[in-house]
N, C-alpha and C positions, 0 to 999 in steps of 0.2 A: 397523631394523625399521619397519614400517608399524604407524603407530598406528590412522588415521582415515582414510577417504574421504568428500569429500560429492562426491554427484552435484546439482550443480542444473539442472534444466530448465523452460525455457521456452517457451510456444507461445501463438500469439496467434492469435485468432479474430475478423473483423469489429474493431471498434474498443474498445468496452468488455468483451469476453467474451474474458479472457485465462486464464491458468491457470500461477502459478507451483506448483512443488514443489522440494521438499531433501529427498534422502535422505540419510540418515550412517549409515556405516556406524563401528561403534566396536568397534574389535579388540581393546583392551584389556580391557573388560568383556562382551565377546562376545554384542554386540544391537545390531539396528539399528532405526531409525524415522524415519520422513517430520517436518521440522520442519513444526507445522500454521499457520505466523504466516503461510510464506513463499507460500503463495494469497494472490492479490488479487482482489478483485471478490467475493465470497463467493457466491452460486448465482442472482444475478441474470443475464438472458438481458436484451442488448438487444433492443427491441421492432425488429422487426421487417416488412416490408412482403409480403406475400401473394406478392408477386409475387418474392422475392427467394428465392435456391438454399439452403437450409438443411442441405446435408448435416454442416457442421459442428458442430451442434446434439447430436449423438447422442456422437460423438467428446470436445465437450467435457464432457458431462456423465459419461462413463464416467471421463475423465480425474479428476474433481474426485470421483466416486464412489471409485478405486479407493485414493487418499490418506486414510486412515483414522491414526488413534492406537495401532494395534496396536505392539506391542513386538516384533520378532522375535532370537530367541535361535539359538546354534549352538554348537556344540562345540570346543574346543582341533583333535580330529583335522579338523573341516572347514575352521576360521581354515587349518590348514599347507596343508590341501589349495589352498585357494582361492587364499592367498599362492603358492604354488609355480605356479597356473596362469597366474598373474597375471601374477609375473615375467617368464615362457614369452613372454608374450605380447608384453612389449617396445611395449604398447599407446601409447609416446608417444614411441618412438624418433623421430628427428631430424621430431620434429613443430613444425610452424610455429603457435602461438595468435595467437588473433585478443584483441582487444581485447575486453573484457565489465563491461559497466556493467548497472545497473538502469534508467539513459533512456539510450535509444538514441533519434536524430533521426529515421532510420529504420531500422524493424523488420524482419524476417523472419517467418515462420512458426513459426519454430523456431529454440531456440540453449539451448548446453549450458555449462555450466564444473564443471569436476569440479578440486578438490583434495585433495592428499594430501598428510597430516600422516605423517612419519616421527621417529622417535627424534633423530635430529638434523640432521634437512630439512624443509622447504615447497616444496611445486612444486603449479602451480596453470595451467592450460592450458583455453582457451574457444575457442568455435567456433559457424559458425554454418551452414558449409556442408563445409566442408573436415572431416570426418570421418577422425578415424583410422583408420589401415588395418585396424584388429582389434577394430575399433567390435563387429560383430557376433558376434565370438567372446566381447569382454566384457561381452557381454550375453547369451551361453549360461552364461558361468561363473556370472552373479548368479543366471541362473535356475536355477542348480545348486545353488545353496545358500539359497536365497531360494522357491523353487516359486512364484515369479510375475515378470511381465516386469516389470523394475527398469528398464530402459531404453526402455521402451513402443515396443515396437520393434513391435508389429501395429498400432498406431496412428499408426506415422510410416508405414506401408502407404500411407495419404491423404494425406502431405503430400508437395508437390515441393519436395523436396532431392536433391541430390545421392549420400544412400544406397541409394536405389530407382532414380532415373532420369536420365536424360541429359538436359540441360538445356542450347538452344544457340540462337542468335539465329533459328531456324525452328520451333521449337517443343518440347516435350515429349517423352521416348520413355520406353519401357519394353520393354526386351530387344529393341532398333531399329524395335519398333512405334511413330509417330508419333499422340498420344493425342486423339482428338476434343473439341473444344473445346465444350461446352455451354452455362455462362453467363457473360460477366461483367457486373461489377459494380463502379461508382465512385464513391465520396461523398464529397463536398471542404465541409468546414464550418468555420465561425468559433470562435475558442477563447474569442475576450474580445469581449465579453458572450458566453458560453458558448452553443452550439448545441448540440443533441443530434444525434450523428450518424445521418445517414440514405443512404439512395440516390439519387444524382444521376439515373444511368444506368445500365439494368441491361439487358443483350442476352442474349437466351434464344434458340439458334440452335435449338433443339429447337423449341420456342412458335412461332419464325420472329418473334418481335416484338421491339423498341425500346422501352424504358418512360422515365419519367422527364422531362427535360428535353425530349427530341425522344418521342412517340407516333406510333406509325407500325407496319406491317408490314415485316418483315426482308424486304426482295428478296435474291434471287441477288446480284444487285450489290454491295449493301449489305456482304452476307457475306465477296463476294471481297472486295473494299475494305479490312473491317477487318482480316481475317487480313493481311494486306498490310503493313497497317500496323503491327502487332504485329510482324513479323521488318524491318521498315524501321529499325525504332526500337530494335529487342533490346530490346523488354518481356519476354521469359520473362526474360530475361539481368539483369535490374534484378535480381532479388536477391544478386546475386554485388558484394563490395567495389570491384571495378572501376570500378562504376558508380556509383560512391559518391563522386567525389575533389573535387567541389566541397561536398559538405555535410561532409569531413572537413577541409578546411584554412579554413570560414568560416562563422559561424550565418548565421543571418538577418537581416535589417535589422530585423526586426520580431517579437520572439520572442512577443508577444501575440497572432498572424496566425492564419492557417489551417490547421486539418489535414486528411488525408484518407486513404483507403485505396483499393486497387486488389485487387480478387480475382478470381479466374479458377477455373473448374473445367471439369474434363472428367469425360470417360467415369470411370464410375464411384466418381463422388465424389471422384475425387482433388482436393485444392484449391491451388491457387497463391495466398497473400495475402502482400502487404505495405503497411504502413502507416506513413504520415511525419508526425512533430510539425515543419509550417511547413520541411519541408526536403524534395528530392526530387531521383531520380535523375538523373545526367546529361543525358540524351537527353528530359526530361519535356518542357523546353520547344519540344525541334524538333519533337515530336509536338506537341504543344499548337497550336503553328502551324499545322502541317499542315489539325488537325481542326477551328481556326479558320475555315482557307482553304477545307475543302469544305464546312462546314457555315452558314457566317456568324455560329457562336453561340462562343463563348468557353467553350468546354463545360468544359475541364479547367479555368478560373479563372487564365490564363495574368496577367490582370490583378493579382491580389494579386502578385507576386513583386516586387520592385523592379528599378528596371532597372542597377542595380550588380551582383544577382545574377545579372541576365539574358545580364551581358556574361559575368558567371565560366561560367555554362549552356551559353552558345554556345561557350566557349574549349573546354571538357571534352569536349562534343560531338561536335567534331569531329576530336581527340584520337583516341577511340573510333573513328573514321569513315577515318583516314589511312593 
């Protein structure tokens, strides 16, 4: 018999505006509640630049609003009920878990790990892209018993994962619509002596402007170029573990170095972020070059990597590319 579920979620916003929760659910004494320790950053907003896409602003603070200390109770007949759908649902049949730490090198947007305490088992299954097939049924059942979204599922509405949208080395979709891309945004900062992080680069195709490092009006040009480069390199595609296989088999030469983040959003606030402590996707450097070579400036910071990791970068790269 199922004693206990925790659901833990995680969602990361910009660099220091993250938002953990724990819900547990406790079937023996029939109540569940949010653990309140498992937030970090507590309702601090990093500061921000005028110029910089804020849609995540409003999402994280509903997130950190809707985790309260309330107690919720249910009944022996809704535990059978719940349990019986539960079963039904086979929610982790021949499911493949990813790997779930509290420091990840790099981050996602989003990542789950749910365990389940049984009378005489532990099974404990994380994810970050790769959702279960019945993701969304088990999160009508909590709302069934629970009358609020346990799995904040109208909130991952805005994030790009893999539950909402198609995500593939040309861009975004949604129900095979390809989704307009509005801002991005780069910030690559020092961790020792400690920088606060900010925006390098922030491209506003709406604005039509370049801010940051290079000041300038967006041309046509400019615009084709980047999109270009963005499916050249599979940037949507960086948050998929694929793209990951040099900062899994080797840290850094320099675990004191630099971090950064890359965010992206389109139409309708949806947002694409991920963020690397001193570690970054495969194809960072071929890009890096690239924007090197048209721009003359060293925009993404290709300079801090060392060139041990630069050879493991180029090996990965073109791995990806074969």
């Amino acid at each position: 018999m199922i004693e206990k579920i925790e659901i833990t979620q995680r969602f990361n916003f910009k660099r220091l505006n993250r938002h953990y929760e724990c819900f547990t659910i406790d079937f023996l004494n029939n109540s569940a509640y949010y653990k309140i320790s498992e937030r970090s950053g507590g309702d601090k907003f990093l500061s921000e630049s005028d110029l910089c896409d804020d849609s995540w602003v409003e999402i994280l603070t509903n997130l950190r609003r809707n985790m309260t200390s309330e107690i919720y109770h249910f009944n022996f007949r809704q535990v059978d009920k719940f349990l019986h759908d539960f079963d039904n649902l086979e929610l982790f049949k021949d499911f493949e878990s990813e790997n779930f730490s509290y420091f990840e090198k790099i981050e996602m947007i989003y990542s789950c790990n749910v365990i389940i305490y049984s009378t005489d088992n532990y099974e404990e299954y994380s994810f970050k892209n790769n959702f279960p097939l019945n993701w969304m049924k088990f999160g009508e059942i909590l709302m069934e018993l629970f009358n609020f979204d346990v799995l904040q599922i109208d909130y991952q509405k805005y994030m790009v994962t893999p539950l909402f949208y198609n995500i593939s080395s040309n861009g975004v979709f949604l129900e095979g619509k390809r989704l307009n891309l509005k801002t991005i945004e780069f910030g690559h900062y020092r961790t020792y002596p400690y920088d606060t992080p900010k925006p390098r680069l922030i491209i506003d195709f709406n604005k039509k402007r370049i801010d940051g490092y290079i000041d300038k009006d967006l041309s046509s040009n400019d615009e084709e170029m980047i999109l270009n480069l963005l499916e050249k390199y599979h940037v949507y595609n960086w948050i998929f573990k694929e793209y990951h296989n040099k900062s899994n088999i080797k840290d850094p030469d320099d675990l004191d170095g630099y971090d950064w983040y890359l965010e992206m959003v389109f139409e309708d606030g949806i947002i694409w972020h991920l963020f690397g402590y001193n570690d970054y996707p495969d194809t960072y450097v071929s890009l890096a070059r690239e924007v090197e070579k048209i721009t003359s400036m060293d925009l993404l910071e290709m300079n801090t990597i060392s060139d041990e990791d630069l050879v493991l970068f180029d090996k990965f790269s073109k791995m990806l590319f074969m």
